[in-house]
C-alpha positions as CSV (number, residue, x, y, z in Angstrom):
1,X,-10.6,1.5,2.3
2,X,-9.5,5.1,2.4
3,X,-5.8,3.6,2.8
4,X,-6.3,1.8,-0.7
5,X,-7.0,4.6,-2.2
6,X,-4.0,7.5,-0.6
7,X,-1.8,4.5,-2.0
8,X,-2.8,4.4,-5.4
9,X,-3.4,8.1,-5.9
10,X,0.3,8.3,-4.4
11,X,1.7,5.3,-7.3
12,X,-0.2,7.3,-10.0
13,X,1.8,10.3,-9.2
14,X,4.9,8.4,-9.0
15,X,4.3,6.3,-12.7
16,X,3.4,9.4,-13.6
17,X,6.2,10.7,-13.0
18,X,8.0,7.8,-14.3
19,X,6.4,7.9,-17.2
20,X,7.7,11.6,-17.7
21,X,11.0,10.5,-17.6
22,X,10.9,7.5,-19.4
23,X,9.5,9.3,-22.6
24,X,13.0,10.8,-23.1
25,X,14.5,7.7,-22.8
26,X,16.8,7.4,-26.0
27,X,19.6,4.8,-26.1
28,X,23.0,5.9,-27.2
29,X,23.3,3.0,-29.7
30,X,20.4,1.6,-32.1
31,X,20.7,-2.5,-30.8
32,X,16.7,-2.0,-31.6
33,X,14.1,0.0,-34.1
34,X,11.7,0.5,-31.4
35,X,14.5,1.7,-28.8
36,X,14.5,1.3,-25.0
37,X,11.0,3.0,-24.7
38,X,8.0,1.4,-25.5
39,X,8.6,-1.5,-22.5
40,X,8.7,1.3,-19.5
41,X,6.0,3.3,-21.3
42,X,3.8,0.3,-21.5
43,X,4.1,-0.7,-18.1
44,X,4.2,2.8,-16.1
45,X,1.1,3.4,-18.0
46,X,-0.6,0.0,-17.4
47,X,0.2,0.9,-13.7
48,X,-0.9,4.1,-13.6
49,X,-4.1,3.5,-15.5
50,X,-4.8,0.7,-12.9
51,X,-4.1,2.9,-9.6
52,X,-6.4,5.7,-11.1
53,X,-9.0,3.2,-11.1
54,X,-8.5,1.8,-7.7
55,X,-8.9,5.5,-6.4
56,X,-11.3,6.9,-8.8
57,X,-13.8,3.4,-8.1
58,X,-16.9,3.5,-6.4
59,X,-17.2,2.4,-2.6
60,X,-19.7,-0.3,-3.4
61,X,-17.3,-2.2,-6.0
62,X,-14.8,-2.2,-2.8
63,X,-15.0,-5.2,-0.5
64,X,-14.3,-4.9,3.4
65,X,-10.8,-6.9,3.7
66,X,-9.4,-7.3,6.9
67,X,-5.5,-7.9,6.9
68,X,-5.1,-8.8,10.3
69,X,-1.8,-7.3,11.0
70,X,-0.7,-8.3,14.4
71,X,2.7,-7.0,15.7
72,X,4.7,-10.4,14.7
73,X,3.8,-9.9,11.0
74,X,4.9,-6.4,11.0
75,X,7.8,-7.6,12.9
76,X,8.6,-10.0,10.2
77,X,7.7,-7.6,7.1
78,X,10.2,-4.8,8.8
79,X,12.9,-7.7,8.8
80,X,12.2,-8.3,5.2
81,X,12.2,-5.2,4.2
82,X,15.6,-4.4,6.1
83,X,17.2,-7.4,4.3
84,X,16.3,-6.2,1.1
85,X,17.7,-2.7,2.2
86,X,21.1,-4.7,3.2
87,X,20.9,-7.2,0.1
88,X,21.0,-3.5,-2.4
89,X,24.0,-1.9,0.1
90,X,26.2,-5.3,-0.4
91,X,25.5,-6.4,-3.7
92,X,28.7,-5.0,-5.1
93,X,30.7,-5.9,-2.4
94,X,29.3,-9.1,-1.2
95,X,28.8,-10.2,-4.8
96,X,25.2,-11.4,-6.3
97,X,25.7,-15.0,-5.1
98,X,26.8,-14.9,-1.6
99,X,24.1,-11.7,-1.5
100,X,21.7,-13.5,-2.8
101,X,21.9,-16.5,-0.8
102,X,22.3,-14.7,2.2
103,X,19.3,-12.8,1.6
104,X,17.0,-15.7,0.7
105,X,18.6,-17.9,4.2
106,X,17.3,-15.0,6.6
107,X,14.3,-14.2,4.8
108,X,13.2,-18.5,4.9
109,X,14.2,-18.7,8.4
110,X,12.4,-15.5,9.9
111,X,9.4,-17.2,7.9
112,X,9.7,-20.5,9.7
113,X,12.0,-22.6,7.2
114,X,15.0,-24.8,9.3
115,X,18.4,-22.9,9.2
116,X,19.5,-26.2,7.0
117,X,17.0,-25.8,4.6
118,X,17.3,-22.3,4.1
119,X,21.4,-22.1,3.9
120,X,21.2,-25.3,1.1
121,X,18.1,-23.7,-0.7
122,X,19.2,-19.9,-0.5
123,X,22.9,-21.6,-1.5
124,X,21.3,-23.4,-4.5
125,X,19.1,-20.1,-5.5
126,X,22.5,-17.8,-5.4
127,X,24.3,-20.5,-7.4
128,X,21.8,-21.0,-10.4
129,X,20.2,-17.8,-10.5
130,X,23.7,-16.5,-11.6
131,X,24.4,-19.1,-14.1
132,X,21.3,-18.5,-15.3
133,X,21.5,-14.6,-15.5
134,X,25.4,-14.7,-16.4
135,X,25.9,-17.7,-19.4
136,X,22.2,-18.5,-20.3
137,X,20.9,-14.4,-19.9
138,X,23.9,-13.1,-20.7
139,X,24.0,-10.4,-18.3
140,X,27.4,-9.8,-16.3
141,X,26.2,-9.8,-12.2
142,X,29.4,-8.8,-10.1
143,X,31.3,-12.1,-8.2
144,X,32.3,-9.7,-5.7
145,X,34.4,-11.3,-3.1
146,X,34.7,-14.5,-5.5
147,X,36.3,-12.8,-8.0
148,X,39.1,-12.1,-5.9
């Protein structure tokens, strides 16, 4: 698929990129011998190396898959993607909690879930996902309009 491959060819340039920047990645303190480097490196190039092969493969090795986009899964992905935009604009504000489980109620219910199953599971998912990130992680998510 000629789409496949314009994709790829356009992540290699962007890891590449990446992968530019990340080389002069230096952290002001020393927490680590290795520094802040080697994880970025290793994945921008394990993603690069792996879209030059999508575009660079032969035709043959590249099976006809038909995705059957119809206008209501388009509909649906737009949705998504514009709650993710809206999720990233209020996360500070909103707080991660109340973000989060507002993200992952609207995002179960455009894919079919009940409105009660999606407010108590995207409740739940805001909930322990910042315990978990906050006291068992260690790292500070903002409460937002909780903490005030």
């Amino acid at each position: 698929m000629l789409i496949e491959r314009i994709f790829s060819g356009c992540l290699v340039i962007a890891s590449l990129f990446l992968l530019y920047i990340a080389w002069s990645l230096v952290a002001p303190i020393a927490y680590d011998p290795l520094g802040p480097r080697p994880y970025p490196i290793l994945l921008l190039s394990l993603i690069a190396a792996s879209c030059l092969y999508l575009v660079l493969r032969p035709q043959f090795l590249a099976e006809k898959i038909h995705l059957g986009f119809s206008p209501l899964i388009l509909k649906k992905v737009g949705l998504t993607l514009l709650f993710f935009f809206l999720y990233a604009i209020g996360f500070e504000y909103l707080g991660f909690p109340i973000a989060t489980a507002l993200m992952a109620c609207f995002v179960g219910i455009l894919f079919g879930g009940s409105v009660k199953a999606s407010t108590i599971s995207g409740i739940l998912l805001g909930i322990l996902c910042y315990f978990l990130f906050d006291y068992l992680l260690d790292v500070p998510l903002p409460l937002g309009l909780l903490n005030q």
